[in-house]
Structures are given as C-alpha cells and as structure tokens.
N, C-alpha and C positions, 0 to 999 in steps of 0.2 A: 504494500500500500504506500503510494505516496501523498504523503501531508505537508509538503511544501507551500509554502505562504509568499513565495518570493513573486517579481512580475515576473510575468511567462518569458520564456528564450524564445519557445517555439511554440506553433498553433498549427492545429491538427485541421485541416478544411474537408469535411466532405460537403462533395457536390456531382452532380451528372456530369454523364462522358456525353453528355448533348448539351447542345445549345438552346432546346426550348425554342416557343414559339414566338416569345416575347422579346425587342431586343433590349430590354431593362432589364435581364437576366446575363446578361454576359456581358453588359455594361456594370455590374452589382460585380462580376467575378474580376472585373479587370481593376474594379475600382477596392477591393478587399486584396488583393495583391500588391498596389501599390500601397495602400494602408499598412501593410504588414513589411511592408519594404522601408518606410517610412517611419513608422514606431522602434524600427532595428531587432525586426524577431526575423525569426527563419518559418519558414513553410515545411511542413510535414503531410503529403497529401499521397492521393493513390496511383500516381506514377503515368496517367494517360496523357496522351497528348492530345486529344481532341474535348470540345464541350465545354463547358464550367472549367472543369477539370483541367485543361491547357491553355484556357483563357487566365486564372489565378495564376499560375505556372508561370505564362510567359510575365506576365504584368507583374510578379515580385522577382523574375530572374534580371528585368529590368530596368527596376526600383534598386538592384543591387542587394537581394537578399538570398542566403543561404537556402537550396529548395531539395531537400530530399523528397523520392518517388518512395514509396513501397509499393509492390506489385509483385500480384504472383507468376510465376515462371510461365506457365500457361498461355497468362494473356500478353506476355512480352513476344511470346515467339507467333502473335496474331498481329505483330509489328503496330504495336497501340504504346508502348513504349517512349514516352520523352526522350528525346536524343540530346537535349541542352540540359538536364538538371544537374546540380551542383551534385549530388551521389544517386545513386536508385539503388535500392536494396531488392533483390528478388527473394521472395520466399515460396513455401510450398503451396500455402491457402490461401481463401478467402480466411480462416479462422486465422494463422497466422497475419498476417496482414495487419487484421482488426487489433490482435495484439500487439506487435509490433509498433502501430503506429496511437497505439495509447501510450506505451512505455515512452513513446519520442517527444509528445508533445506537454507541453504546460497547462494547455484551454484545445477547445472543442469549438470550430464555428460550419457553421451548418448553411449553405446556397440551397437553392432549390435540387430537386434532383426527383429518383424516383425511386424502386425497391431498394436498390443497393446503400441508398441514402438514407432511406428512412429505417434502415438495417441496423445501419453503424449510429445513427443519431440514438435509437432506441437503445438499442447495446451499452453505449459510453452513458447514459444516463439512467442505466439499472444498473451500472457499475458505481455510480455513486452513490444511488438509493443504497448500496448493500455498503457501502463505503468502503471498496475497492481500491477508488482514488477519491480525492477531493477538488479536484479540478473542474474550472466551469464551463458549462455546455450551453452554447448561445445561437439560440435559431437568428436567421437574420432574413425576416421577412418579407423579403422584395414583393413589389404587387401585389402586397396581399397573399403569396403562394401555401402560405403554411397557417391560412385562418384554419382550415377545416381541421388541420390539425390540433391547433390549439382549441378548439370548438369541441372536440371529441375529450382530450385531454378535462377539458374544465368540467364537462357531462361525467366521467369517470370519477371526478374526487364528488361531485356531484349526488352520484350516485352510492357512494362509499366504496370505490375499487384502487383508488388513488388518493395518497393522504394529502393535505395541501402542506406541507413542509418538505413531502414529495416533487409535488407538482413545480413550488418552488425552484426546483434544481437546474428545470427546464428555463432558462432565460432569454427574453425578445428582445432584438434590435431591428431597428429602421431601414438602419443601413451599413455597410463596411464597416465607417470610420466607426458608427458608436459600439458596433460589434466589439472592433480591438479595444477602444477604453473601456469597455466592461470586463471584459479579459484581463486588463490591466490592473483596475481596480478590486476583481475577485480575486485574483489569486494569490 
C-alpha cells in the first residue's frame, strides 16, 4: 500500500484508443498533456498511439514531459505501439498493465473513453475503497461524457450499495488544468 502524501511525480491517464465523435474530446486530451507537461509530472499511460490515448502522448512528449507506455506485448506486435515515448514497458496482460501502471503513478485522471476505460477507472477506485493505495482518482468530464456515470454512481449510494465517503473517492473536474490541481492538492 502506498500512503504517500507528497505532490504527484506522475499521473496515470486512462482514456480511449479513439478519438470520439466530438472534437472537444481530443482537444481535452491535448490540453491535459500539456497541463501535465506544465505542472512538471511525467505521464504514465497505456502505450497506444492512436485516440485520446496518443493525443495526451504526443501533447506532454511536447510540453517536454517524461511519458512512459505500458502495454501489453500483444497489442504492440498489432503495431499500436508509440514509437516516441520516453520508455514503454511491455508486459504480459491487460491485469499486468493495470498493475503496473498503479504502482507508476501518484493520481489517477480519467478522459472519456469506453470498456477499457471504464475498466481501469473502476479498478483504481475499489482499490482505494479497500485502501490499496490512497491516491486520487479524478474523472475529468469533458461534454458532459461521464454524467451518466456519475448519475448511476449517486442512484447507488442512493440506494445503499455505495457509501458516500465511498462515492467520495471518485472526484470531478471540468477540465485538464483543474484535473492536475486537484491531483496536486490531494495527494
């Protein structure tokens, strides 16, 4: 378990290996990369080069920030693989992966995305409930993308399946910038 209380070094981003339909969504991924370039943390993200996913990528490689990939071997030899990041680690899984890029990161920030996203968001934030780690997990809800989410979430503590010091753990931003200062600030 890590109970570190320092500001983050590094922030773990998941998001889609798509672009989405909207271009306020890869405009939010370019502009949380340079945010994270900016603040002087490193990127810890899942190694693709296309989508959200290589829009962050490219926009904090340069911002001049440190960008580890993790990705599992698999999908590199499907040549989805960043070819500019500062290191890429390959591993054997998706479970690997998830691990690995908990262990890297400081904070948790969350773009739109879709299974694989709402995978890892859910994972890193029952990893807290069980207090795993103590690091903060920050949706950062472009468009509107993740009301329904949060809408289902609040209907849960709601209904008594979710405690609200639970629900708590989950935190909302606007946008990039306030994603990193909250990251900043929590941790």
């Amino acid at each position: 378990m890590d109970n570190s209380n320092s500001v983050p070094r590094r922030v773990a981003v998941y998001c889609a290996s798509a672009l989405g339909t909207h271009p306020a969504y890869r405009a939010e991924a370019e502009a949380l990369g340079r945010a994270i370039a900016t603040a002087g943390l490193s990127l810890v993200y899942g190694g693709a080069n296309s989508g959200l996913m290589g829009a962050v990528a490219d926009s904090a490689l340069v911002g001049g920030a440190e960008v580890i990939g993790v990705l599992p071997a698999v999908l590199a030899d499907r040549e989805i693989a960043h070819a500019g990041l500062t290191r890429i680690e390959l591993v054997g899984s998706m479970h690997e992966r998830k691990a690995r890029m908990v262990e890297l990161a400081d904070a948790f920030l969350v773009l739109p995305g879709g299974y694989g996203t709402l995978d890892e968001l859910l994972e890193v934030v029952t990893w807290a409930q069980l207090k795993i780690h103590t690091k903060p997990c920050i949706l950062i809800n472009t468009q509107g993308y993740w009301n329904g989410l949060l809408q289902f979430l609040d209907s849960a503590v709601n209904e008594g399946f979710i405690k609200p010091r639970y629900r708590a753990l989950l935190q909302v931003a606007a946008n990039a910038e306030e994603a990193v200062s909250i990251a900043a600030l929590t941790s």
